[in-house]
Backbone as a ProteinNet text record, in pm:
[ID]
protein_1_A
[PRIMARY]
XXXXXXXXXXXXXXXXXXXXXXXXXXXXXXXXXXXXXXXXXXXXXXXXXXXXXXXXXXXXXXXXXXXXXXXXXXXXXXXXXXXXXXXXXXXXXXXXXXXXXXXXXXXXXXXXXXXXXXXXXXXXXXXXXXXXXXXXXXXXXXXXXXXXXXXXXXXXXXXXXXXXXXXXXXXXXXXXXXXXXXXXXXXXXXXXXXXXXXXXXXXXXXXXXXXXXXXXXXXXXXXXXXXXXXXXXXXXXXXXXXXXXXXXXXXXXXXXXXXXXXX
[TERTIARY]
1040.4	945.1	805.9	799.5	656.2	577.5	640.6	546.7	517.6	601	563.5	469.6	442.6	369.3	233.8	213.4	104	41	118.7	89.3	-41.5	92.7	35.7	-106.1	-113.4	-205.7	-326.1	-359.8	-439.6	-490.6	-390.5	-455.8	-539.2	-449.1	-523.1	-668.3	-700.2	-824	-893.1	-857.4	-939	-965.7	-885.5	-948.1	-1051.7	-1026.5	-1153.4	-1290.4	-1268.5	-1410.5	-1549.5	-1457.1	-1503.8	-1534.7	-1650.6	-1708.4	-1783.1	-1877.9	-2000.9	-1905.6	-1784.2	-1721.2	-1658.2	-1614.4	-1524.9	-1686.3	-1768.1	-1874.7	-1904.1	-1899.3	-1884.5	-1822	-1698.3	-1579.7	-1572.2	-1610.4	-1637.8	-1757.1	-1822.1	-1939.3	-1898.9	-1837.9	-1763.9	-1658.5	-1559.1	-1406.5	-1488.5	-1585.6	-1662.8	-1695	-1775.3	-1807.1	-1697.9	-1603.2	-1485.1	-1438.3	-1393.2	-1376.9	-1376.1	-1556.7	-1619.7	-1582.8	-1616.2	-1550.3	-1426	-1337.3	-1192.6	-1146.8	-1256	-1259.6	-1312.1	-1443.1	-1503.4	-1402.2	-1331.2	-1239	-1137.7	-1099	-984	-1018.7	-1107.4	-1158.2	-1179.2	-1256.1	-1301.2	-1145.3	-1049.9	-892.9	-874.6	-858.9	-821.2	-902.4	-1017.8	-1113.7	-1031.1	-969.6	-993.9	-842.6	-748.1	-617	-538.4	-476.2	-425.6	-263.4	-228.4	-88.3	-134.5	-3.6	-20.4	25.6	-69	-24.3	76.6	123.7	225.3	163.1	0.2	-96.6	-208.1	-244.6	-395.3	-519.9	-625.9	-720.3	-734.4	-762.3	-795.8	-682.8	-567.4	-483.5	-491.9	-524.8	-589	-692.4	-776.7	-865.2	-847.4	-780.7	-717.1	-632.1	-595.7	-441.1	-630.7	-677.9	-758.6	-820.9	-892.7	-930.2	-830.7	-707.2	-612.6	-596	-612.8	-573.1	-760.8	-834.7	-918	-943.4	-905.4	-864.6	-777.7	-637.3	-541.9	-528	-648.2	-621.5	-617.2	-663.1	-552.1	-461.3	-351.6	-212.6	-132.7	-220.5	-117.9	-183.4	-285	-388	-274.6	-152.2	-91.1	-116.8	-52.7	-153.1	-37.9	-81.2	-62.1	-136.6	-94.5	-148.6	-284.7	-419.4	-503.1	-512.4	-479.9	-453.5	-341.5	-247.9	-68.2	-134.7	-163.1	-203.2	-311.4	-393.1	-449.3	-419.6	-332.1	-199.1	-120.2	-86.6	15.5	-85.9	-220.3	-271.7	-297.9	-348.6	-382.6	-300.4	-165	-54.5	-15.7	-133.9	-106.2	-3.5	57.7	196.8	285.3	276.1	392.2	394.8	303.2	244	329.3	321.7	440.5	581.6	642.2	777.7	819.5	721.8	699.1	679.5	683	659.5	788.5	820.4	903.3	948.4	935.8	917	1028.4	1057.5	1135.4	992.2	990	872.2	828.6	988.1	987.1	887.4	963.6	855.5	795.1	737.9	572.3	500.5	516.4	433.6	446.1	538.8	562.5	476.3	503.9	408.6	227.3	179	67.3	-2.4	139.7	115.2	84	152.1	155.9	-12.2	-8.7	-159.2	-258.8	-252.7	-379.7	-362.3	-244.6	-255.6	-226.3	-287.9	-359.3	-533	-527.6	-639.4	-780.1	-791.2	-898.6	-842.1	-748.4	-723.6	-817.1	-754.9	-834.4	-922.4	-1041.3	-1162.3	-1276.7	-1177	-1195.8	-1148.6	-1045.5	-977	-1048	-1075.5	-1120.7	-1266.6	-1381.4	-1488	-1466.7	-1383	-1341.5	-1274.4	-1186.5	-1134.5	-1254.9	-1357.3	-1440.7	-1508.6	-1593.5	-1684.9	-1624.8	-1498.4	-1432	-1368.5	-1382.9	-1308.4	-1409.8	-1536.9	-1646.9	-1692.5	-1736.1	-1805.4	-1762.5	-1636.8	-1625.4	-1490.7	-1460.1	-1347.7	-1241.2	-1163.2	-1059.7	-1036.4	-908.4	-836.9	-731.1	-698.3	-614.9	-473.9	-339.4	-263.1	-184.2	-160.3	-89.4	-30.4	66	106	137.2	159.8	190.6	311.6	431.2	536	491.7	431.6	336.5	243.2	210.4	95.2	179.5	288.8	396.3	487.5	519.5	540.8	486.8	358.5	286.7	239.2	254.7	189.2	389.6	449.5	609.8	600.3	554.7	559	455.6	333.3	242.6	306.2	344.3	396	510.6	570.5	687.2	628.7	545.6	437.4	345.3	306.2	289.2	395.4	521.7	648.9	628.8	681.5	771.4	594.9	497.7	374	366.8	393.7	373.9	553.2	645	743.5	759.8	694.1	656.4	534.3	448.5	330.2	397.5	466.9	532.4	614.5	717.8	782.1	714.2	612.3	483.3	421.9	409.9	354	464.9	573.4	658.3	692.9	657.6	664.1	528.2	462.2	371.1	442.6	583.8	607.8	669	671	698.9	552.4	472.3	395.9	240.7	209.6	108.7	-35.6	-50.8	-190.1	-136.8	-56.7	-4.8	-106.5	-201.2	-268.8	-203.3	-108	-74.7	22.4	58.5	135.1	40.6	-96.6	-199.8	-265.2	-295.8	-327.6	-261.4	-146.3	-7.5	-4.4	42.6	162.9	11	-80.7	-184.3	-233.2	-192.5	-226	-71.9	74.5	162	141.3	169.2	172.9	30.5	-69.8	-156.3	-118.6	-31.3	-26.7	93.6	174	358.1	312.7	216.3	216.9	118.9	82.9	-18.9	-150.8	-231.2	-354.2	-429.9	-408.5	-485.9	-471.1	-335.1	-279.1	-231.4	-255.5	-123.1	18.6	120.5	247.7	305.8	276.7	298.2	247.7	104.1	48.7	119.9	179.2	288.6	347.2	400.8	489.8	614.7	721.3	829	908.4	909.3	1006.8	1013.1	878	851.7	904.6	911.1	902.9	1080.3	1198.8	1293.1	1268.2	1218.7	1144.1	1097.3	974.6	902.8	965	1067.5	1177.9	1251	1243.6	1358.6	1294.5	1137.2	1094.6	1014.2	1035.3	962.1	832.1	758.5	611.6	565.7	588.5	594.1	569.7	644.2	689.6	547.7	446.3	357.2	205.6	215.6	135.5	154.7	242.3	253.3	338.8	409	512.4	441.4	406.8	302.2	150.6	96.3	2.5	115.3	242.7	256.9	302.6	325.4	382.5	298.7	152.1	32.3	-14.2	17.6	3.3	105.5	193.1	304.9	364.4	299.3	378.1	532.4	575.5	700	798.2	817.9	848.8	891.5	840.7	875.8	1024.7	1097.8	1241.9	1338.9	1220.6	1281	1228.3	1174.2	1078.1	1183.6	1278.3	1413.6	1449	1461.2	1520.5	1371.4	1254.7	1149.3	1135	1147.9	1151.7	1292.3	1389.8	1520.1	1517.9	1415.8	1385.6	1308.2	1183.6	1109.2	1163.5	1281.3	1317.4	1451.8	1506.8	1621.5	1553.5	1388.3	1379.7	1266.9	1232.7	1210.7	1290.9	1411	1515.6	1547.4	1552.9	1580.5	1506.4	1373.7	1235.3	1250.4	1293.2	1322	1420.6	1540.2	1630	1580.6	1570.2	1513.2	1414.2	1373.9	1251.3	1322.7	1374.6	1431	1515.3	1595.9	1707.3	1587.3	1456.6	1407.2	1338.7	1290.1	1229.3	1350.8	1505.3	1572.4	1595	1579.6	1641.9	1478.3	1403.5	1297.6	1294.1	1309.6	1321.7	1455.2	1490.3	1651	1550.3	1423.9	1353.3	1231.6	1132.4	1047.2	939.2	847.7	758.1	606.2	514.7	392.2	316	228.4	126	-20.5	-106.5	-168	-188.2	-229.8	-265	-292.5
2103.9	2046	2106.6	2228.3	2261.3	2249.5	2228.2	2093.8	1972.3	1894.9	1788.5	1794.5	1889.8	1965.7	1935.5	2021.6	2032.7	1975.6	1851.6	1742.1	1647.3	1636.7	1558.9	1629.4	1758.3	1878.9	1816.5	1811.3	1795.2	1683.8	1617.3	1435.5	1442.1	1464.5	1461.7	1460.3	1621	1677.6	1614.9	1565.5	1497.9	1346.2	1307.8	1148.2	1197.4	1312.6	1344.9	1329.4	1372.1	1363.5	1260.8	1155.4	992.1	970.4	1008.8	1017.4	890.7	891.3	764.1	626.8	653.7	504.9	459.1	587	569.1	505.3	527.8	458.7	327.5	329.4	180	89.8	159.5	63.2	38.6	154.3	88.3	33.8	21.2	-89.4	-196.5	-216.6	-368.5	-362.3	-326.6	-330.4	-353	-311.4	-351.4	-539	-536.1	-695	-789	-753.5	-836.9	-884	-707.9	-683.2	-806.4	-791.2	-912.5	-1067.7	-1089.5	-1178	-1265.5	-1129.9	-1224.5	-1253.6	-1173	-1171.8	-1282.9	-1329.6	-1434	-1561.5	-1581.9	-1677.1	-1695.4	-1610.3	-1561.9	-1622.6	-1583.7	-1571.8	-1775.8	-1788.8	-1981.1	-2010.2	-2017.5	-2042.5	-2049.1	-1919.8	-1905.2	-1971.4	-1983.7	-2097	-2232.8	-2266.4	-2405.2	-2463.4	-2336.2	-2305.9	-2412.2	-2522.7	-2526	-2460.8	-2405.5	-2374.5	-2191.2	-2148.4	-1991.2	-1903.8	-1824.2	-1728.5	-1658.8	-1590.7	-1495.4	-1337.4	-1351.9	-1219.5	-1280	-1188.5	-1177.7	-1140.6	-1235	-1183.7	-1072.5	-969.7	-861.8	-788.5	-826.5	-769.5	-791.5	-921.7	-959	-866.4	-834.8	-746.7	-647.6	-532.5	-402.5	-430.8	-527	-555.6	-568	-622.8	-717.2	-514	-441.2	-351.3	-200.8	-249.9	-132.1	-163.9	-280.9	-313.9	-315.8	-317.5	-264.1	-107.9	-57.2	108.4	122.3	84.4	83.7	31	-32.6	-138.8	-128.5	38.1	61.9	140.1	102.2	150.3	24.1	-91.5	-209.8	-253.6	-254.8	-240.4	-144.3	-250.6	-247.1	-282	-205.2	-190.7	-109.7	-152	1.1	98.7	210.9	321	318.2	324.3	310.6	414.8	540.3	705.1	667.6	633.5	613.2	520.7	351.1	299.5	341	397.1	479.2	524.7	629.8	680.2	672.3	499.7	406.1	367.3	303.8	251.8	322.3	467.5	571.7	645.3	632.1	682.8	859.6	893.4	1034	1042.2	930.5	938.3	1000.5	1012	1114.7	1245.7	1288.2	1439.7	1426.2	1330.8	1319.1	1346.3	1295.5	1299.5	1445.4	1548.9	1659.5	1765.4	1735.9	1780.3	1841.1	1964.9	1999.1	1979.2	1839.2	1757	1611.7	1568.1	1426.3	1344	1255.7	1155.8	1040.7	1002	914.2	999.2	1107	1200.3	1224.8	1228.9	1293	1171.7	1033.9	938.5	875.8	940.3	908.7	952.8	1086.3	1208.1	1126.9	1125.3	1030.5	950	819.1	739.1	759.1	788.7	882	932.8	1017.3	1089.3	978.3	853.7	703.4	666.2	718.8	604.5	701.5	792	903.2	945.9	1014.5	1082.1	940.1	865.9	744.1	649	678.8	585.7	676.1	868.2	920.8	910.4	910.8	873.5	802.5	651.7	508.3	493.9	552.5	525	588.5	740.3	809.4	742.4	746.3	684.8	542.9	468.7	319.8	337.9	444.9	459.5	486	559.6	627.5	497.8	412.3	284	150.4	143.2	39.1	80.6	218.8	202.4	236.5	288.3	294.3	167.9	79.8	-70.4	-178.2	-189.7	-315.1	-356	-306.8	-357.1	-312.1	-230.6	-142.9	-121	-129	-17.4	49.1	172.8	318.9	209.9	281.8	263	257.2	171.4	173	308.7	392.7	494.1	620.4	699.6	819.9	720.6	715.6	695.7	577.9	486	415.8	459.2	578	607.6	742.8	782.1	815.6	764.8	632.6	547.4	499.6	445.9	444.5	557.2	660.8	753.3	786	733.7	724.1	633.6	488.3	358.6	373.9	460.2	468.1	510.6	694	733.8	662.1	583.2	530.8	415.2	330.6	241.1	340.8	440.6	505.3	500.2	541.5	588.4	448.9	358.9	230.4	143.1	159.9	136	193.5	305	431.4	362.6	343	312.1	199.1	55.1	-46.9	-40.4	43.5	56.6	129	220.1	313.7	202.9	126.4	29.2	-67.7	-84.9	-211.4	-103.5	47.9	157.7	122	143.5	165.2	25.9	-87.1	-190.1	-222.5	-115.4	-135.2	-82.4	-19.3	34.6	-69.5	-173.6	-324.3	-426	-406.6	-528.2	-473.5	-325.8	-262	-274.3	-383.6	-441.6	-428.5	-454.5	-500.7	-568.7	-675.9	-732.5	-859.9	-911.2	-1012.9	-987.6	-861.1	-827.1	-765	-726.1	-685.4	-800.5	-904.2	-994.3	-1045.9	-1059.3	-1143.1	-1095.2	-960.2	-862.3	-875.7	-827.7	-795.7	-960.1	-1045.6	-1159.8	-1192.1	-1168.9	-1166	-1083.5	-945.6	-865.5	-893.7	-893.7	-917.6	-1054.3	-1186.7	-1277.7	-1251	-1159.7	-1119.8	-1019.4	-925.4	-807.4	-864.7	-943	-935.1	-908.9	-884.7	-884.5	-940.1	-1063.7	-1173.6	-1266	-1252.1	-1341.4	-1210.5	-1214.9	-1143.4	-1209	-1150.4	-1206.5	-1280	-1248.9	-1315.9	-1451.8	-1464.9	-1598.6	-1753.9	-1613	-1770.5	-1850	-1954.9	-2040	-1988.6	-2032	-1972.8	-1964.2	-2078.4	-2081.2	-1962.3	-1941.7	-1820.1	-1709	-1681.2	-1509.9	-1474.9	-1483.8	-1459.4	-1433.1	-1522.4	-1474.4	-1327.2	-1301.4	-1203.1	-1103.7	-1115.8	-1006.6	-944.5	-1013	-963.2	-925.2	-963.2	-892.8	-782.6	-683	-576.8	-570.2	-625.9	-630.5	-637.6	-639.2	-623.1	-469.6	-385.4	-286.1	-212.5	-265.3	-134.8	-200.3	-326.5	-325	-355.1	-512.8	-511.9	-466.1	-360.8	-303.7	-195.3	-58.5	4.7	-46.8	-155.1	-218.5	-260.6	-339.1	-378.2	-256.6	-158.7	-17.1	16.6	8.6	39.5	25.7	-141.5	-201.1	-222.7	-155.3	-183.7	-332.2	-406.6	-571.4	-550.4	-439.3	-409.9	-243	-305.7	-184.6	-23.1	70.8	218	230.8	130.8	145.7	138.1	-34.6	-86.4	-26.2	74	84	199.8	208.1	278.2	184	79.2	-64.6	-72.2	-104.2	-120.7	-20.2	121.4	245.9	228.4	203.7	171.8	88	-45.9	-165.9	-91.9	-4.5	13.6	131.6	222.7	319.2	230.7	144.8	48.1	44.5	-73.5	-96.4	-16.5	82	231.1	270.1	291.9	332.8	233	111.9	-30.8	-18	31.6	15.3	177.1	260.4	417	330.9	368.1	336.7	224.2	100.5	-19.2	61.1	153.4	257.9	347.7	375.4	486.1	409.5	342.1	235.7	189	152.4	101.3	196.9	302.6	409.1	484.1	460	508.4	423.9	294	203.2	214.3	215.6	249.1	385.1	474.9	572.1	595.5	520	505.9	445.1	386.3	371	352.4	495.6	462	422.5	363.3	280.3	315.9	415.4	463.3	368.3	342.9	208.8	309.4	273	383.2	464.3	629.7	743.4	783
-775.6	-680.5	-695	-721.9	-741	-819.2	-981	-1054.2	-995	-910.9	-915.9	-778.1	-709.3	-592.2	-704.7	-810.7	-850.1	-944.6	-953.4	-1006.4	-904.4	-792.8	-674	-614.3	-628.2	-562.8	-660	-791.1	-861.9	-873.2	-880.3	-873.6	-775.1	-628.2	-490.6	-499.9	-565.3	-529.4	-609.6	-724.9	-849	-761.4	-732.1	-639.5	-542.5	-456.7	-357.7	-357.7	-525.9	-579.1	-583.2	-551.7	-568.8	-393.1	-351.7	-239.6	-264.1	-332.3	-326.2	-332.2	-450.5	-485	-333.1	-271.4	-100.2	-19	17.9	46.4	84.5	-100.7	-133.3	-110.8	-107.9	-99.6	84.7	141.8	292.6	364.8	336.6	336	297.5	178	148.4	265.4	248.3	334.9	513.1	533.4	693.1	658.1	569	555.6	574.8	509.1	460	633.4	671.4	817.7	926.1	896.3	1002.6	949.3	808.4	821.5	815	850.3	843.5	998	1056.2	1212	1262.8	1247.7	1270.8	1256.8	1128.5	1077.1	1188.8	1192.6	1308	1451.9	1471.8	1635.5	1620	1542.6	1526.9	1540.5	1477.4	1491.5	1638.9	1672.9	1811.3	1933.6	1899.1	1980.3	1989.9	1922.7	1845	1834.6	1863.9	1899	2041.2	2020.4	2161.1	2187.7	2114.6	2168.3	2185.3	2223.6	2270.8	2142.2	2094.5	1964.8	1991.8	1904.8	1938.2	1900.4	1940.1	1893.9	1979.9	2038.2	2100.7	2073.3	2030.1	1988	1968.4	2046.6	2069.4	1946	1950.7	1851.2	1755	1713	1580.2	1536.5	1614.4	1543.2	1512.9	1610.3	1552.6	1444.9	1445.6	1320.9	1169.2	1217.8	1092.4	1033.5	1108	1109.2	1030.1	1079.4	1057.3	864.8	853.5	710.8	628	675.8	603.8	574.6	686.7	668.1	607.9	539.3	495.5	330.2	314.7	188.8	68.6	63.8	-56.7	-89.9	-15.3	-13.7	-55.8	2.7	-130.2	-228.9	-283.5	-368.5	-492.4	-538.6	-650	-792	-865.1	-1021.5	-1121.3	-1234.2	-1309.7	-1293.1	-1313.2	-1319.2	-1460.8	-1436	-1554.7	-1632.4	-1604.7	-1705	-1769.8	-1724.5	-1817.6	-1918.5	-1872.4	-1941.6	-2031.3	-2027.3	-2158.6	-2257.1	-2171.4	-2270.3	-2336	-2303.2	-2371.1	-2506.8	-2434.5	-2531.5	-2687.9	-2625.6	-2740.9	-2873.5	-2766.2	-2760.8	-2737.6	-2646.1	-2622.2	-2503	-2484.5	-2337.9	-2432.4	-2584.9	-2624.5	-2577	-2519.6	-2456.5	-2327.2	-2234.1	-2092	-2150.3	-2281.5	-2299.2	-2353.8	-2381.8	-2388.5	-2238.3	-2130.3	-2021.5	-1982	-1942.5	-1848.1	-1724	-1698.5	-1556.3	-1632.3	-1499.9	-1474.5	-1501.6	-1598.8	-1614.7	-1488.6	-1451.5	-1341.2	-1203.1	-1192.3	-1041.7	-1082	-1203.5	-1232.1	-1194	-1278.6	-1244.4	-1091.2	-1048.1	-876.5	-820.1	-847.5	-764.5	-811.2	-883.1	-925	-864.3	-831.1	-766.2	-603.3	-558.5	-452.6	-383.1	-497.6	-498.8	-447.4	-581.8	-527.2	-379.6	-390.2	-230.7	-95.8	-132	28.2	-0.5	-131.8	-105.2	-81.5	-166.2	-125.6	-2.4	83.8	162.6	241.9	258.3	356.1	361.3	211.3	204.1	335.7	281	361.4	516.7	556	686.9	783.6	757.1	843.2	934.9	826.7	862	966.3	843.2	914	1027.7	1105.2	1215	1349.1	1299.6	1412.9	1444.6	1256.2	1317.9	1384.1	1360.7	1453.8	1586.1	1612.9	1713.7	1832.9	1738.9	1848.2	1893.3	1743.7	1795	1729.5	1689.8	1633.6	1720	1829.9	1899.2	1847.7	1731.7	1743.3	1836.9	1902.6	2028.1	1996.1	2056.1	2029.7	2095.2	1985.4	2032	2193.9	2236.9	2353.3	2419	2364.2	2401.4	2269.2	2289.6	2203.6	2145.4	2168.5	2058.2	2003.2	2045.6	1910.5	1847.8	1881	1768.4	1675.2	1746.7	1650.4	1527.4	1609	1478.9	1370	1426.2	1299.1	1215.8	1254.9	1137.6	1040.5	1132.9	1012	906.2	997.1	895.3	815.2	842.8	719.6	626.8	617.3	498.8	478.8	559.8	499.7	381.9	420.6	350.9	198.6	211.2	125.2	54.6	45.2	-38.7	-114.4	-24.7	-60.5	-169.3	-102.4	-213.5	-371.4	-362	-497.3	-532.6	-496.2	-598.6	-678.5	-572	-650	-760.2	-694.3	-800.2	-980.9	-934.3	-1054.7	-1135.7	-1089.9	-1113.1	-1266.7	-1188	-1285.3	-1343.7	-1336.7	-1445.4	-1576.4	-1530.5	-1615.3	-1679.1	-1654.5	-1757.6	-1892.9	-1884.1	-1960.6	-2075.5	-2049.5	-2218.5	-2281.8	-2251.2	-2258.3	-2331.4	-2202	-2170.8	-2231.9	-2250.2	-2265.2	-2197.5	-2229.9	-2127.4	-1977.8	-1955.4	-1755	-1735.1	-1805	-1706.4	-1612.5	-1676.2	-1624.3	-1459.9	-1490.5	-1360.5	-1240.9	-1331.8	-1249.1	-1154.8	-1250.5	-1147.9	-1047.3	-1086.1	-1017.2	-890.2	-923.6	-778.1	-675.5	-689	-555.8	-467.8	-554.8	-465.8	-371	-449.7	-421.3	-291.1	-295	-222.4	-72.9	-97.3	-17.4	71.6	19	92.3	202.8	119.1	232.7	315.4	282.9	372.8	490.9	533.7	631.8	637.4	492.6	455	461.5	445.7	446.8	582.5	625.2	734.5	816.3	922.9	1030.9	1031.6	973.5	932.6	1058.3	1208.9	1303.5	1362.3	1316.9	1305.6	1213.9	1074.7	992.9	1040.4	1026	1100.6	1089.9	1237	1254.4	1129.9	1033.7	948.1	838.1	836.3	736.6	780.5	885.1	938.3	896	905.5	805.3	671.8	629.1	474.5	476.2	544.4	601	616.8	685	761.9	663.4	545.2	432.3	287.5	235.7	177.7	225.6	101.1	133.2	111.2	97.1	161.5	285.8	360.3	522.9	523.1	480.1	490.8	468.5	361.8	359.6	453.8	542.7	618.9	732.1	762.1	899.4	977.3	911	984.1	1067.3	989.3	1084.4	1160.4	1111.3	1212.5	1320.4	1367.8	1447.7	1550.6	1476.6	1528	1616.9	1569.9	1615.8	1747	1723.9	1843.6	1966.1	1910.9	2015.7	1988.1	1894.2	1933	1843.6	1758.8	1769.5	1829	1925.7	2045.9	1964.7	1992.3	1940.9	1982	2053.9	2012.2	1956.7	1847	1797.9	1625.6	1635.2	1505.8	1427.4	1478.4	1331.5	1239.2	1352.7	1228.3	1097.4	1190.8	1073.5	966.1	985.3	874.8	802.8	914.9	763.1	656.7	705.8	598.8	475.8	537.9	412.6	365.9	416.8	330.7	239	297.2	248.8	69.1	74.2	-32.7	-98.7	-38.5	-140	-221.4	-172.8	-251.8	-361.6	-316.2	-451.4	-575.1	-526.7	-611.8	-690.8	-702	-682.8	-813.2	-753.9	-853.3	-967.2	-945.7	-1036.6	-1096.4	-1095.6	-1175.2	-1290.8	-1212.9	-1290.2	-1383.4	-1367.8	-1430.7	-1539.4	-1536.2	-1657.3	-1764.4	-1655.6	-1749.5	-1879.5	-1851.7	-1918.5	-1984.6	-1960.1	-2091.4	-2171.9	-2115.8	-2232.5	-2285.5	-2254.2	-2340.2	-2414.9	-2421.5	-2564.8	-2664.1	-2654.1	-2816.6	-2793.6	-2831.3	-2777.9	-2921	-2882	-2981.7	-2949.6	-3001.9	-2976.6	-3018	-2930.9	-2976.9	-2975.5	-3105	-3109.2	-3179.9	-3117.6	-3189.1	-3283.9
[MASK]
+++++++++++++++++++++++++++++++++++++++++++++++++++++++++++++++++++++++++++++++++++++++++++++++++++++++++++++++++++++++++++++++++++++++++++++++++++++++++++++++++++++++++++++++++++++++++++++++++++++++++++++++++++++++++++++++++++++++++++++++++++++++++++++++++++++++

């Protein structure tokens, strides 16, 4: 564990570094903000039946996922892929480490240190003036800080997952484009998963994309009760573990022959 401690330790601090790009990226992620809000709010004007979300929740929900947005902001890893390309990833199969938890631990790393970047700031300016509101009670604001890292885990294993098909696919662009529109339309990114029509939400209920956004936004808000929020962490630890194993299960059939592209 303490390699893969100081794996994760180094990446961390090495992402920290990227202050101006965190900036940037929240100044955009505010724009977007407003206008997925505006969109929202014209709907609900314009709305005659009764939502199953309240304005007001819409917006903390719209807000929590711009603070959040890149934890599903799925990819290959662009250092591995380098590595693949160059072929200096023969240097990883040389490591005194499990390859699978090294590039875990990695992944991992992307999706805290630039979220903290982004969230923090984005927590103080929405919740001072853009209508953010603080969770309902302590055991919802307990839960969600579970379903986050639980959303972290279950993010970094799918992300590792599509790392590890590049010893396949090499470019990953095609899975690059794919998974983030995929993923962004199931998790509640684009839509609040509760606004879908009834027929969808079973769907919803059973993939794991839910898992790394609207599960802790609804945590957030209380619109799924802190009593009921074991069931929601068993779902996303359920298919953490799927994505975990299905990882590991491919990284070994690729390393029975490996093929350096490169060097």
């Amino acid at each position: 564990m303490v390699g893969y401690w100081a794996v994760f330790s180094a990446r961390f601090r090495t992402l920290l570094q990227y202050r101006g790009a965190a900036l940037a990226g929240l100044v955009t992620q505010v724009f977007w903000g407003f206008i997925k809000i505006m969109v929202l709010a014209a709907f609900y004007q314009s709305a005659a039946a009764a939502q199953p979300m309240t304005l007001p929740e819409v917006v903390t929900y719209i807000w929590l996922g711009q603070a959040m947005l890149l934890i599903v902001m799925l990819g290959v890893d662009r250092d591995i892929q380098t590595m693949i390309d160059t072929g200096t990833v023969a240097y990883e199969l040389l490591r005194p480490l499990n390859l699978y938890n090294l590039w875990y631990a990695r992944a991992v790393a992307l999706r805290t240190a630039p979220v903290l970047l982004r969230a923090v700031p984005m927590f103080v300016l929405a919740g001072l003036f853009f209508g953010m509101s603080a969770p309902p009670s302590l055991a919802c604001a307990a839960m969600w800080v579970l379903a986050t890292i639980g959303s972290v885990l279950l993010a970094s294993s799918i992300s590792t997952l599509t790392t590890i098909t590049l010893l396949w696919t090499v470019s990953g662009k095609g899975v690059t484009y794919i998974l983030p529109a995929v993923v962004f339309a199931f998790s509640g990114m684009i839509i609040p998963l509760p606004l879908w029509p009834a027929w969808m939400q079973p769907l919803f209920s059973f993939l794991p994309f839910r898992g790394m956004a609207d599960t802790p936004f609804r945590l957030y808000l209380g619109h799924i009760p802190p009593g009921a929020g074991c069931y929601a962490l068993a779902h996303q630890a359920l298919w953490t573990v799927v994505f975990v194993l299905a990882g590991r299960w491919l990284l070994a059939r690729g390393m029975r022959r490996v093929v350096v592209q490169g060097g």
